[in-house]
DRENKEKOL-101199 format. One record per residue (C-alpha): x, y, z. Coordinates in steps of 0.02 Angstrom, whole numbers. Each point is the difference from the previous one (the first is absolute). Last residue first. Layout:
BEGIN
{{X, Y, Z}};
...
end
This chain:
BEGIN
{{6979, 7015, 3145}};
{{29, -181, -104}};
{{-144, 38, -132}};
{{63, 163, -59}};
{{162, -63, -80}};
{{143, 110, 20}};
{{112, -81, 127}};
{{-39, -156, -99}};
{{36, 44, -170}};
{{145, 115, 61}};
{{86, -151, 74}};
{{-15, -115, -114}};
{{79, 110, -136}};
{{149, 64, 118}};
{{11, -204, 51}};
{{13, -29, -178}};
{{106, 147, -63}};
{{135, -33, 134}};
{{25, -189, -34}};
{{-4, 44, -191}};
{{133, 116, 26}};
{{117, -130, 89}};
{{-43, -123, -133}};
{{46, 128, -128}};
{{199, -10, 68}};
{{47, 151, -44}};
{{-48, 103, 164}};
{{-92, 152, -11}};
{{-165, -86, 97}};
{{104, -92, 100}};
{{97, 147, 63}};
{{-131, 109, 6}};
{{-102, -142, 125}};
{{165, 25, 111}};
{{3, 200, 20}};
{{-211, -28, 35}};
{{68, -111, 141}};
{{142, 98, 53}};
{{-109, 153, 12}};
{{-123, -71, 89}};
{{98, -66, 133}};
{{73, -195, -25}};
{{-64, -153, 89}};
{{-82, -71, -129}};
{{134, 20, -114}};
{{129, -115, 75}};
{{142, 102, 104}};
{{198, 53, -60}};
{{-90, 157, -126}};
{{18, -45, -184}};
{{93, -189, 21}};
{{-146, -26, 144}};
{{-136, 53, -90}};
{{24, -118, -112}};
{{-73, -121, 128}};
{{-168, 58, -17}};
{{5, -13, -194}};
{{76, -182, -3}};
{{-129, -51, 120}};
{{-136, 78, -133}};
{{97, -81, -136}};
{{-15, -185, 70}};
{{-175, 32, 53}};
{{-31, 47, -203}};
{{111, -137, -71}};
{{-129, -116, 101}};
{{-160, 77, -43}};
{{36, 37, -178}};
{{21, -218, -76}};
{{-145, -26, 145}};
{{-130, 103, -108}};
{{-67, 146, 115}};
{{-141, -17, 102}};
{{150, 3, 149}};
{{72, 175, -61}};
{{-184, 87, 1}};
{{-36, -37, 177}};
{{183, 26, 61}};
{{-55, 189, -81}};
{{-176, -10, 85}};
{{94, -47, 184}};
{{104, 153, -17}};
{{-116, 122, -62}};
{{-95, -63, 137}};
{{155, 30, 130}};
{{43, 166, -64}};
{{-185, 68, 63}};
{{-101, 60, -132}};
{{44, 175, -86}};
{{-95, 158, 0}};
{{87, 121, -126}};
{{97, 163, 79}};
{{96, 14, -160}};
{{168, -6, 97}};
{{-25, -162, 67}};
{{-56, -77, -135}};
{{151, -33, -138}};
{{163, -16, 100}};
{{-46, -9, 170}};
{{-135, -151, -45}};
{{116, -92, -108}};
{{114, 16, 148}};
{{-118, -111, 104}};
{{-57, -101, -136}};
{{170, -48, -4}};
{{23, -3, 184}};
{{-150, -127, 6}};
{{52, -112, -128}};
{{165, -27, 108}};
{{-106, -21, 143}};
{{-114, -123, -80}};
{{144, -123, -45}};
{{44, -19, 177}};
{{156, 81, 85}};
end
């Protein structure tokens, strides 16, 4: 129930959703993990706090869409709940998506981490 899990299982589904099927080599979900929570705590402390805050709000979303928080959803349910937020109309839930999507490709990506 830490804060890493929950970044976990979205790297996690990021990973089913855009890599899995194109056979790329990815690091370990754990170091994409640890990079992301990397990134969020050199940012400016007026993002780093309404970021946490929306990250626990994304995990327990999940609940309203499926009865259990998002990191302990299937694959499905968890790439069902990032489609939410990223179609929803508030643009703070879409933002929330498109930043750990963008973090998460960068990293997964990047030659340097493999």
């Amino acid at each position: 129930m830490s804060y890493s899990s929950i970044v976990v299982a979205i790297s996690d589904a990021f990973e089913c959703e855009h890599l899995q099927d194109a056979g790329i080599e990815t690091p370990d979900n754990d170091v994409i993990a640890a990079e992301i929570i990397g990134a969020q705590h050199r940012m400016p402390d007026y993002l780093r706090a309404p970021m946490f805050i929306l990250t626990w709000l994304f995990d327990i979303s999940g609940i309203a869409l499926t009865g259990r928080r998002f990191q302990y959803l299937d694959q499905v349910q968890k790439i069902r709940c990032i489609n939410a937020w990223r179609d929803s109309r508030i643009s703070a839930c879409r933002n929330l998506v498109r930043f750990y999507e963008s973090l998460f490709l960068l990293i997964a990506l990047q030659e340097d981490i493999h």
